[in-house]
N, C-alpha and C positions, 0 to 999 in steps of 0.2 A: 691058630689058623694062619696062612700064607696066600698068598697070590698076589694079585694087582686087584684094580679099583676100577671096580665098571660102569660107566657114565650111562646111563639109559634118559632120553630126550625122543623131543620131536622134532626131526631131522630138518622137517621145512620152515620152522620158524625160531627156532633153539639154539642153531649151531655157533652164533658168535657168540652167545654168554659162556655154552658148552668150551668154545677155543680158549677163553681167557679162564674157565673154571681150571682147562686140563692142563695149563700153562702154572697155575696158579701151586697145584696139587707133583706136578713134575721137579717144578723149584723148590719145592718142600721133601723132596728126595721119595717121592711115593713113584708105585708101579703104575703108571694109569692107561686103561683102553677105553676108547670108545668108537664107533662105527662112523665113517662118512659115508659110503656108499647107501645110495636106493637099497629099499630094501623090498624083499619078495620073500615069498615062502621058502624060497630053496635058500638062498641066501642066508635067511634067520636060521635056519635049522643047522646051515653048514659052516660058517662063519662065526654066527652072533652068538648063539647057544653055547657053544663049546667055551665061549671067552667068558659067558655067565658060568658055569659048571666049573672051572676053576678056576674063580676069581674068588678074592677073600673079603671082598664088600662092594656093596652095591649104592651108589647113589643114585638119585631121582628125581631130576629136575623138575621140578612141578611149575607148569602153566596150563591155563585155559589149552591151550593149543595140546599139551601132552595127554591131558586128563580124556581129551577126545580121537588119541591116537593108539589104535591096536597095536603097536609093535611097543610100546610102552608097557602096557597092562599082558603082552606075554611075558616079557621082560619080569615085569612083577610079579607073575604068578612062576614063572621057571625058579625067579630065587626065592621064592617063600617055601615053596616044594625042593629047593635043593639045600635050605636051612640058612641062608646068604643072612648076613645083617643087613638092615637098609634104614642107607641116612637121607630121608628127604631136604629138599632143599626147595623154599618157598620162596619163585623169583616172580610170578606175579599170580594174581587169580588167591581162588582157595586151596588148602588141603585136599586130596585126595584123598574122596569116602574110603577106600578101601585099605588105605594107609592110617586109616584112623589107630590112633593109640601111641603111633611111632613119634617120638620125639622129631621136630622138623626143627631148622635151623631159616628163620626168616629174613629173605636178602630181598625184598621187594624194593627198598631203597635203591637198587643198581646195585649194589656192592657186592664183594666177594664173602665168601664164609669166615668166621673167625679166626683166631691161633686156635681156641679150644676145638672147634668143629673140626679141625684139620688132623690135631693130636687126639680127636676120637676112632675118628677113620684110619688114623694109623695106629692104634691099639688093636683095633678089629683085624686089621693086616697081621698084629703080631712083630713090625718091624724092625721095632728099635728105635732110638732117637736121633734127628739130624747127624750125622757124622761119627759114628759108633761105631764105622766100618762093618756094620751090618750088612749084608747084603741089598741091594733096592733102598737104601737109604739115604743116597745122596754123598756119601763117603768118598773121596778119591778111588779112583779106579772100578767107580761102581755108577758110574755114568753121571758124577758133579759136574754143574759149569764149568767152561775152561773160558779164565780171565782172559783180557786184552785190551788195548789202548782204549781209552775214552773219545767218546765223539762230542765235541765241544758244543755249546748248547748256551743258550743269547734268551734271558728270561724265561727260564724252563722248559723252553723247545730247543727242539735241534736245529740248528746252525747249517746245517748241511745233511743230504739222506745218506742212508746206511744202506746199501745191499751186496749184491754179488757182480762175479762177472761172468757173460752168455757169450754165446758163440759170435765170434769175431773183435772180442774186446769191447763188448757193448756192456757198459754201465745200465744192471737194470736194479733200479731202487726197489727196498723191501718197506723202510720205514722214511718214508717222504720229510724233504727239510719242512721247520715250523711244526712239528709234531710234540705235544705235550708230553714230558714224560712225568713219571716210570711210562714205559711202552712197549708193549714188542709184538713181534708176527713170525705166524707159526706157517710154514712151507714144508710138503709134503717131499720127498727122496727117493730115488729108485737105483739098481744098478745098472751101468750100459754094456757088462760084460760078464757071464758066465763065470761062479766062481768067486766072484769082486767079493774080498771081506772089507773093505774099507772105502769109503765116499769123501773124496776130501774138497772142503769149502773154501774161500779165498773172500773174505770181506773187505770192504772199499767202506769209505764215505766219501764227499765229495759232492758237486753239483754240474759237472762235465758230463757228456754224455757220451765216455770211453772214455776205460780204468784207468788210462797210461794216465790219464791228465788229475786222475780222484790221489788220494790217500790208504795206501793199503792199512787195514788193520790191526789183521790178522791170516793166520791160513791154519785150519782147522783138519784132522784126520778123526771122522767117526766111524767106528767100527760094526761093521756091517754082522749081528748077532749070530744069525743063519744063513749064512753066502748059500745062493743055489742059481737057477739058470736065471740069466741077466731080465731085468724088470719085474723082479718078483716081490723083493724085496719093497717093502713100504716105511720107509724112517719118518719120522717128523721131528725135524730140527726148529728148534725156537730160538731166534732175532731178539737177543732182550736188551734196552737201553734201564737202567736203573735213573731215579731221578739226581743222580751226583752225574750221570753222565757215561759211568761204569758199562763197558758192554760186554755179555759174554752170550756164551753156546750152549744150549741143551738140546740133547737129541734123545728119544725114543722111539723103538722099536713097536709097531704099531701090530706086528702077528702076536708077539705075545704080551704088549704092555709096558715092559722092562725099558727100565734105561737105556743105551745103547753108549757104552764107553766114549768120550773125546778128549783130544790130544792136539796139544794146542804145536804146532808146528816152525810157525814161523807168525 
């Protein structure tokens, strides 16, 4: 079996475990999607479904809050009917009745899933192992991190924040100084031109409030999967600080999951 990996949650009280889950599963070279947008019937049917129907595993964040939300339990009845594996994932509350039997992975503790839980859902995938040059694996050239300077860090936090730079040379911070690491944050991408296959990034640290005065650290080219009319496109590039200090770039492709190639530039 092949595809990506489909997060199904409850939107209103879920989404940050949901951000660090899909952050978690994208560094581990997996295909991952899962929805932010409100959702409505037209939406579920024309968006969401289609991303369950060819996806190659399904995940299910289980909480009180999920267990009582309908776009969940279609979610779960579309991939039991479309023959989907599914890995529950216990972050607080009970199992779902309806999930009974399914082996769940218990992270009530806060924590993330294991190494095992992670090389299960990629057997389900079918994808191969870290760096195999498998496709969706996390390989070079198959949308890996791209390394870059480290952002120096004063008893386990950062020293200084990490972001981009906005119009007019305004330093806007992504990951605030004094921030514990490992850490990162995931910001959503569009194109501002027709045709754009490529979004390119320009990271700063620093505590000035304009770039000229920060530290550049990198400059980033992500390859934009299916170029088509300008703002169509939705990337999610992840800010990740490692706890040595290490920072690099992941981007994926949020229509179909996939990775989204990056090219470390400058």
């Amino acid at each position: 079996m092949s595809g990506h990996v489909f997060i199904s949650y409850d939107h209103a009280h879920d989404m940050s475990y949901v951000e660090g889950l899909f952050y978690q599963l994208s560094a581990a070279g997996l295909p991952v999607w899962y929805d932010r947008g409100p959702l409505t019937d037209t939406r579920w049917a024309d968006v969401v479904a289609p991303q369950l129907d060819s996806c190659g595993a399904v995940v299910v964040v289980m909480t009180p809050d999920a267990d009582r939300c309908e776009w969940v339990f279609r979610d779960i009845d579309r991939a039991v009917r479309g023959g989907k594996p599914i890995s529950p994932l216990l972050v607080r509350g009970e199992p779902f009745f309806t999930l009974v039997g399914l082996p769940h992975e218990d992270v009530t503790a806060g924590g993330r899933p294991s190494d095992e839980w992670v090389e299960r859902i990629r057997a389900q995938l079918g994808t191969g192992a870290p760096g195999t040059g498998v496709p969706g694996t996390g390989a070079v050239g198959s949308g890996a991190p791209a390394g870059a300077a480290a952002v120096p860090l004063e008893r386990g936090r950062t020293a200084e924040a990490l972001g981009i730079e906005t119009m007019g040379g305004v330093f806007t911070p992504l990951i605030g100084r004094d921030t514990a690491v490992p850490c990162h944050r995931t910001e959503f991408f569009t194109t501002a031109d027709d045709g754009q296959d490529q979004i390119k990034v320009t990271v700063y640290r620093g505590n000035a409030a304009v770039v000229a005065q920060n530290q550049r650290v990198g400059v980033f080219e992500v390859t934009v999967p299916n170029p088509g009319p300008r703002g169509l496109a939705n990337i999610a590039i992840t800010f990740d600080i490692d706890g040595r200090g290490a920072f690099r770039l992941l981007a994926v492709d949020q229509g179909t999951g996939l990775p989204a190639p990056v090219t470390t530039i400058g």
